[in-house]
N, C-alpha and C positions, 0 to 999 in steps of 0.2 A: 444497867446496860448503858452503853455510849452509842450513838449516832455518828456511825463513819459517814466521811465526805461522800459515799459515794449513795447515802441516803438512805441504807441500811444498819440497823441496828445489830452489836454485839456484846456477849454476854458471856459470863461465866457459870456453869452450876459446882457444886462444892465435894459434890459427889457425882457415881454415874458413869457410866462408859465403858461398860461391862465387871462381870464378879473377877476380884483379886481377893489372894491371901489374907492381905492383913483390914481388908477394906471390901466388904462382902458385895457392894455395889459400885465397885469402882473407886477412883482415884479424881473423878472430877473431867470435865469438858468444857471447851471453848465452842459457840454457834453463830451462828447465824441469822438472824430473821427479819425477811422483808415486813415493810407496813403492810400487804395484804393477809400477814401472818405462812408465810413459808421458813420455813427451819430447816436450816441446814448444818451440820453436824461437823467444824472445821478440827478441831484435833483434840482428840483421847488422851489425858497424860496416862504414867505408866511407873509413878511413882520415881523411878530414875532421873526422869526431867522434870518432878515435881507433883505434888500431889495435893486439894481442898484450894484451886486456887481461889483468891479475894476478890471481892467481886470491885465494879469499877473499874474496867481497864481506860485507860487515855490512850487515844489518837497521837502518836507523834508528830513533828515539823515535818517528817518524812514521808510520811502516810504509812506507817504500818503502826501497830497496837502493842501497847507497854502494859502490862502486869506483872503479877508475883502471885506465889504459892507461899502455904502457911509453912508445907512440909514438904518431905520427898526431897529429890538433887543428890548433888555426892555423900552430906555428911547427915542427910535427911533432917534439914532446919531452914528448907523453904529456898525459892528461888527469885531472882528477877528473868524475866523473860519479855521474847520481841515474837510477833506473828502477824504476817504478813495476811495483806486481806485474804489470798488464796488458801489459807491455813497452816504454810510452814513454818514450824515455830524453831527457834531458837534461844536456847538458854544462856544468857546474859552473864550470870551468877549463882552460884550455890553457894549460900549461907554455911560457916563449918559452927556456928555458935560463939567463938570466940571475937565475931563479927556480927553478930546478931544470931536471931529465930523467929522465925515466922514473922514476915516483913507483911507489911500492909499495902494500901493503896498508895501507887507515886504521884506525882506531880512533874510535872516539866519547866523548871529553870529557862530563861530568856538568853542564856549562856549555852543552851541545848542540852545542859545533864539533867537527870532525873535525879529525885531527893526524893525521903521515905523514913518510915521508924519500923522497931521490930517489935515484937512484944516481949521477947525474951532473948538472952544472952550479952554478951558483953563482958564485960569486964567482972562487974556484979550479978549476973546474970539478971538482969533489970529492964533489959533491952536498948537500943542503938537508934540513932540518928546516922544516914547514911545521905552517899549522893553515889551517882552512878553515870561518869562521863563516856558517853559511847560515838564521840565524835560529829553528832549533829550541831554540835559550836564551834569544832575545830575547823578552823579555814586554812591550815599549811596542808596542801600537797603532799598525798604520799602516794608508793607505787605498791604493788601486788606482787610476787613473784609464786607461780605453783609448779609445783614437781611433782611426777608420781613416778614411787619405786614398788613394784615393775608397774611400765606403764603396760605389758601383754600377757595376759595369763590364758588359762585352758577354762572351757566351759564348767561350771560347777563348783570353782575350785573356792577356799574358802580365804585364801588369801595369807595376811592381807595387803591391801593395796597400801602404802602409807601417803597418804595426801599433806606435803609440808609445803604452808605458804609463809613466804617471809617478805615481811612489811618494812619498806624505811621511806625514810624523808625523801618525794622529788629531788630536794634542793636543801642546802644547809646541815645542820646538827638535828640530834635528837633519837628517842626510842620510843618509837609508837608503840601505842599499849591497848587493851581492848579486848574483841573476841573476832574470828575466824569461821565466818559459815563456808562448808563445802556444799557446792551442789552437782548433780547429775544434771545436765542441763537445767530444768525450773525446779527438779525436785533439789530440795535441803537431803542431805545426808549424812550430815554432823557438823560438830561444832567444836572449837578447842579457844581456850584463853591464849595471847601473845606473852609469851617469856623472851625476854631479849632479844626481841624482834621475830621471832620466828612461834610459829604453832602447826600441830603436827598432828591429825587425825587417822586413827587405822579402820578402815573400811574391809567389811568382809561382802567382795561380789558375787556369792554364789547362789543369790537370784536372777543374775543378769544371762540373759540367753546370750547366743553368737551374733555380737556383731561388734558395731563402735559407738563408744560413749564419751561426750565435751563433757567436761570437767572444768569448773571454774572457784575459785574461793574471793569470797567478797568478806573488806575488812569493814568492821562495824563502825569505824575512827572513835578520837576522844578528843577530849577538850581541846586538843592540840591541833590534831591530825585528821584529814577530814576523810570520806571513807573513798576506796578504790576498789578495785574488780580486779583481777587477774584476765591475763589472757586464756584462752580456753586450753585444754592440754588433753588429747585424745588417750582414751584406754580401750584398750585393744580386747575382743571377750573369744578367743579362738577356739576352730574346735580341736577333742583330744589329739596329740599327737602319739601316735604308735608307733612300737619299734619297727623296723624293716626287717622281713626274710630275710636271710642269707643266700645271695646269690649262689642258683647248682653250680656243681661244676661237673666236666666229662670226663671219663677215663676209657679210654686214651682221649689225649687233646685230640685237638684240632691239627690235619698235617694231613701229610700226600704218604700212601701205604701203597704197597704190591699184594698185598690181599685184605679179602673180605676182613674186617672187624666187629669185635661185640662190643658195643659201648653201653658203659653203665652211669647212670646220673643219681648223681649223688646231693645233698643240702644235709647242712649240720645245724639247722634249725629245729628244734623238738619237734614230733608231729608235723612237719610240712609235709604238704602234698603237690608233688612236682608236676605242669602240666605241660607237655610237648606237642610240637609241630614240625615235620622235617618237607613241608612246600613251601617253605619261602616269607611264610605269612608270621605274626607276631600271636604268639602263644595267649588266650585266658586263660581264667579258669571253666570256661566251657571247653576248652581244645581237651582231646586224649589224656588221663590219666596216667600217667608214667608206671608200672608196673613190676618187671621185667627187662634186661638188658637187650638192647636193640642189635639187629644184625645189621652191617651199612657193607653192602658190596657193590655201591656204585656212587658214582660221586654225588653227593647230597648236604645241606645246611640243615642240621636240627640246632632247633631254636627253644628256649625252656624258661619257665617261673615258675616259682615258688610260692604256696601261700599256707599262712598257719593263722591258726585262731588266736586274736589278740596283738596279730599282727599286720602291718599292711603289705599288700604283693611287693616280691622282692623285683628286681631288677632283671631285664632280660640278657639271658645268657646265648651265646651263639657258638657252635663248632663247625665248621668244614674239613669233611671230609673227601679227599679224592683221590683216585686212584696211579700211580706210574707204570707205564706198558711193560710188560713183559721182553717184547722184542720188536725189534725196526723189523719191516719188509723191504725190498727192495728188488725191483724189476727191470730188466732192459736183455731186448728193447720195450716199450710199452704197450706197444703195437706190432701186429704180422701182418703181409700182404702177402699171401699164396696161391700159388697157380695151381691149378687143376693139373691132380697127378704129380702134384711137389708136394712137400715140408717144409716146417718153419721151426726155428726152436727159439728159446726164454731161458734167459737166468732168472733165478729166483734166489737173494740171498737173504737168511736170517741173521740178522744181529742181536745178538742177546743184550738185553739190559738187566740193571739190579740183580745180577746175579742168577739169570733164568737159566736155566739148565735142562727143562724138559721137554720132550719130544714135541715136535712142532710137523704135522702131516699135511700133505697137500692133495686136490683133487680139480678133475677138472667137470663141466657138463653145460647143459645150451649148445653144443655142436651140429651143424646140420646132419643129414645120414651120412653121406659120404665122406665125412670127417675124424679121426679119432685122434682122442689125445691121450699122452702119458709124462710123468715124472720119475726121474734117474735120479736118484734115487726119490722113493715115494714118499720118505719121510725124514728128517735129519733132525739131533740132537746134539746143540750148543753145548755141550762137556765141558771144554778147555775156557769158554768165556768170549773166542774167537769166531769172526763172521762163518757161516758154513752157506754152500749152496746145492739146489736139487735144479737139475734143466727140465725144461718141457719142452715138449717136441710134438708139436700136430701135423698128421700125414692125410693128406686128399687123395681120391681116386679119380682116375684121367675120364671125361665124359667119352658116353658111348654113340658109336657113327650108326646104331640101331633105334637111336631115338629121336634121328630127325625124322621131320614128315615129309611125307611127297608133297616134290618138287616141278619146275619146269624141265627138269633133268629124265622124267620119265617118259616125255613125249619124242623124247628122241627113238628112245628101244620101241616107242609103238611106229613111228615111223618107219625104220629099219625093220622091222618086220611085215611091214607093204611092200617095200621094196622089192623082195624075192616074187612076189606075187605076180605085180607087177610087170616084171621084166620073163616071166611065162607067159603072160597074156601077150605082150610084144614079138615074142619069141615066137608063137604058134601063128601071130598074122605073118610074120616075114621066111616060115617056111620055106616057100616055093623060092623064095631070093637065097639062096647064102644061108640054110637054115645055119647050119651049124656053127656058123662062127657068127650070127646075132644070138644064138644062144648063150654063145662065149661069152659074147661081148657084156650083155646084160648079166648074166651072171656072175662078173667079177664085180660090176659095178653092185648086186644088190651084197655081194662080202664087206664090200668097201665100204657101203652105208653102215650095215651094220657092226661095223666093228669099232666106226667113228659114233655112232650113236650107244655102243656099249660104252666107249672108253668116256665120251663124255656125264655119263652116269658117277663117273668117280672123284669128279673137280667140279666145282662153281666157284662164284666171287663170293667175298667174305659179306657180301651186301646183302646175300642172300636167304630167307628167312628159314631156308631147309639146309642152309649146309652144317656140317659136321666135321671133327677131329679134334684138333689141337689149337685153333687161331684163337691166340692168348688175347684179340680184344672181345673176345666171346665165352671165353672159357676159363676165367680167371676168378678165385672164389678169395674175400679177403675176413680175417678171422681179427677181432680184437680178444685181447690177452686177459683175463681176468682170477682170481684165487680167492678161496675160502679157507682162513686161519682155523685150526683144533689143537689144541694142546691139555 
């Protein structure tokens, strides 16, 4: 074990880390452990990235931890690798044999590269003496550049993403050389060597749920070039996109009719099920179930979407339908003022529109008793296209001189009829004088009364709340004009 700065001890074992194929107990692990003796368990290899690492890892200038494996890597002859104290590891180099086999414990050079031997391969296959510069000496400035194609995919998908960072000098000449870690924010998620300045990792995200993930690749530098980070570069984890319904459509469209229509709604989407509204409001799929073709005989807005399985609701469709009148009416005058015991009459004409042509009848009612109305003719039929008219004509009956009440007019005739009385009782005291011509006398006079006290029975002023006849400011009835269309 090595004693990291940070006062904990790390270690390799050679085997372990769960059963593999060729390796019944594993491939070997990197830990952990405090001086109180806690163990913590930093990374599994997987034979891929190496396998029996060596034990002895060194502390780099950097603070993370340098080893090698005997075996495993690409060409399985053993790796160099870097792991960071949180346990992300990165693979340095794989051994192909022509370059060595199972490399041993390294050292670290004062110039920042690591150096090492292998046990086997080579030239002779005898083993190698190597060194391994990953930029902890190099002091020229370099920059980072990371790209991801596509940077937006659908949830689950396996990609893959290709993460390419490409590496050159701040300033001046040269072709930085090295290796390329990608990370998901702090997680490692591969790793690729620099060929002519560029390295290029394909990531498959279809562990990654919906949302958004920084992306960054940090260069490892080399003897030259010293190392850089990238700026971060967002991936996008969205969710699936579905096709859209097909928007319904109406038949008959949308448009102004002269009669009721059957509208039927249609979508050329497989399996959609259409759902309507015709008040006004924006269709779900909770609204009405589309069925059967609609009857519209009055002006109305149906409004409709579409939804199928595997698909997302289509777009909302809209028809207006409304109606054009059959015929203008037209009246004059608008109004009647008729006198008691008079008439009044109305035009009434129909203009046909849109071609109407059928019988159009008129009628009249609300009249008081003594009122009656009628139509010349009672009904008229627009035939030729041209205006036709029917008149109305209301007739009143004259008030009756029976239906006033008594008046100051009747105390006349009681009057006049004392009179006669009267002028007998006068008549029998002057007897003995002149009977006969005081009987004269008063009795023309009581003719006289009474004949003034009849005739006055037959006139008063129009002020009066018992007279009767014809006085048109009392006896005038006025009738407004009004019709009910049937066709």
């Amino acid at each position: 074990m090595v004693q990291g700065s940070d006062g904990n001890f790390y270690g390799t074992t050679r085997a372990g880390g769960g059963t593999q194929t060729y390796y019944p107990y594993g491939y070997g692990t990197i830990f952990r452990i405090t001086s109180s003796g806690t163990l913590t368990t930093l990374y599994i290899f997987s034979e891929t990235d190496g396998s029996v690492p060596t034990s002895g890892m060194i502390q780099g200038t950097d603070g993370n931890f340098y080893g090698t494996t005997e075996g495993g890597g690409t060409e399985v002859d053993g790796t160099v690798f870097k792991m960071t104290p949180a346990g992300t590891l990165i693979t340095l180099h794989s051994f192909d044999g022509a370059d060595g086999s199972a490399p041993q414990r390294l050292v670290q050079a004062t110039n920042g590269a690591f150096y090492g031997t292998t046990v086997g391969g080579g030239v002779n296959g005898d083993g190698t003496v190597f060194s391994l510069a990953i930029g902890l000496g190099g002091t020229s400035p370099s920059t980072t550049i990371l790209g991801l194609s596509p940077a937006s995919i659908t949830v689950g998908s396996a990609g893959p993403v290709v993460m390419m960072a490409t590496v050159a000098p701040a300033s001046g000449n040269g072709t930085p050389t090295g290796a390329v870690a990608f990370y998901n924010g702090s997680n490692e998620v591969g790793t690729a060597s620099l060929s002519g300045g560029t390295a290029a990792f394909s990531y498959n995200p279809n562990s990654l749920a919906i949302n958004t993930y920084q992306i960054t690749a940090i260069y490892s530098g080399d003897g030259t070039f010293a190392i850089s980070t990238s700026s971060a570069q967002t991936l996008t984890v969205a969710a699936i996109s579905l096709p859209t319904t097909a928007t319904p459509t109406f038949s008959p469209a949308s448009g102004t009719y002269s009669s009721a229509q059957t509208v039927t709604i249609t979508d050329t989407t497989a399996g959609a099920t259409i759902y309507f509204t015709n008040d006004g409001t924006t269709p779900t799929t909770s609204s009405a179930a589309y069925s059967a073709p609609i009857t519209v005989d009055s002006t109305q807005t149906i409004n409709a979407i579409a939804a199928a399985s595997g698909y997302s609701d289509s777009a909302v469709a809209t028809a207006t339908y409304s109606f054009a009148p059959d015929y203008q009416l037209a009246v004059s005058p608008s109004s009647l003022t008729i006198v008691a015991g008079q008439s009044g009459t109305a035009m009434f004409t129909v203009t046909p529109l849109n071609g109407f042509s059928s019988q159009v009848s008129f009628s009249c009612n609300g009249l008081p008793s003594e009122a009656t109305c009628s139509f010349d003719p009672p009904s008229v039929t627009p035939s030729t296209g041209s205006p036709i008219s029917s008149t109305l004509t209301i007739t009143t009956g004259a008030a009756s001189a029976a239906s006033r009440r008594p008046g100051a007019s009747s105390h006349f005739l009681n009057y006049a009829l004392l009179i006669p009385g009267l002028g007998m009782i006068i008549g029998v005291g002057a007897r003995r004088k002149r009977a006969v011509c005081g009987l004269s006398v008063f009795g023309m006079l009581a003719v006289v009364a009474l004949v003034a006290a009849l005739t006055s029975c037959g006139s008063s002023t129009a002020g009066n709340p018992g007279s009767s006849g014809t006085h048109p400011a009392r006896n005038k009835h006025s009738y407004c004009v009004g019709y009910d269309e049937r066709h």
